[in-house]
C-alpha atoms as one frame of an Amber mdcrd trajectory, in Angstrom:
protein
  -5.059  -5.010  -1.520  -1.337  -5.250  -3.721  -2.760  -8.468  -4.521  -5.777
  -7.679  -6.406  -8.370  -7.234  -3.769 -10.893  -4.355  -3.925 -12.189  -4.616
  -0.520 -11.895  -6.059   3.042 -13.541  -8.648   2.124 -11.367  -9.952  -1.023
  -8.349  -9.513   1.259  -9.483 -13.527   1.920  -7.604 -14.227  -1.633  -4.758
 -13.871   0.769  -5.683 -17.018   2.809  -5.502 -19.076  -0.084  -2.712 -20.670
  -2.373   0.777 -20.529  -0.705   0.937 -17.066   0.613   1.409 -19.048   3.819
   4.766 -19.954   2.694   5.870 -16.784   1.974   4.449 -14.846   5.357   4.688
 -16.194   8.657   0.498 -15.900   9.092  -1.906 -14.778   6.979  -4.672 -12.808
   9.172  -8.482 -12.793   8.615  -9.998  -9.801   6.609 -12.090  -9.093   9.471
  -8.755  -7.997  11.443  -7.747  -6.287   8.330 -11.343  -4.313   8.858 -10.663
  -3.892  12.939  -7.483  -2.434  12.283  -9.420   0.317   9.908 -11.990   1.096
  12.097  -9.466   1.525  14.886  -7.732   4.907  12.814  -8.221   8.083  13.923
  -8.262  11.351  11.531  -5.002  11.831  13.012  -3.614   8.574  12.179  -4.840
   9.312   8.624  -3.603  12.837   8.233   0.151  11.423   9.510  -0.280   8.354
   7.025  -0.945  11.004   4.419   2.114  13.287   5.723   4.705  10.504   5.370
   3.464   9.262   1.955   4.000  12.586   0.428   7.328  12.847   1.838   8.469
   9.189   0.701   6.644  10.270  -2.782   8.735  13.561  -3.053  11.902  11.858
  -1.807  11.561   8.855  -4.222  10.847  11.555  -7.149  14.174  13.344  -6.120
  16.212   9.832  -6.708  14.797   8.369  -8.837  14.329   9.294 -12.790  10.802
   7.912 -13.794  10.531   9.906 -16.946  14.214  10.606 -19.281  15.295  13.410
 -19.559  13.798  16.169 -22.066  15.348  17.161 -25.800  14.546  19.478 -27.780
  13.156  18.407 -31.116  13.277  21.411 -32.993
């Protein structure tokens, strides 16, 4: 979906072009949309879990904003 897809179904942009150069084997959407339906809440709720901790961890290193002055 990085590539500009907005659902299971434009994953397919994937198959096309020379993203099979760059990836060993480009899948069908339809395995894309097994996978999915395959999650449990669980699976979600970890997924969730370990984004927020990369997210927090990433903020921690990494400056995205400079720092503040005051303008006064």
């Amino acid at each position: 979906m990085a590539a500009g897809a907005d659902s299971i179904d434009d994953m397919n942009i994937l198959r096309h072009g020379s993203m099979k150069h760059l990836f060993d084997r480009v899948h069908a959407p339809s395995t894309l949309g097994s996978f999915l339906r395959s999650s449990a809440f669980g699976h979600a709720r970890q997924l969730d879990a370990i984004s927020s901790r990369y997210l927090t961890t990433l903020n921690e290193h990494t400056p995205l904003l400079p720092a503040s002055e005051d303008t006064d």
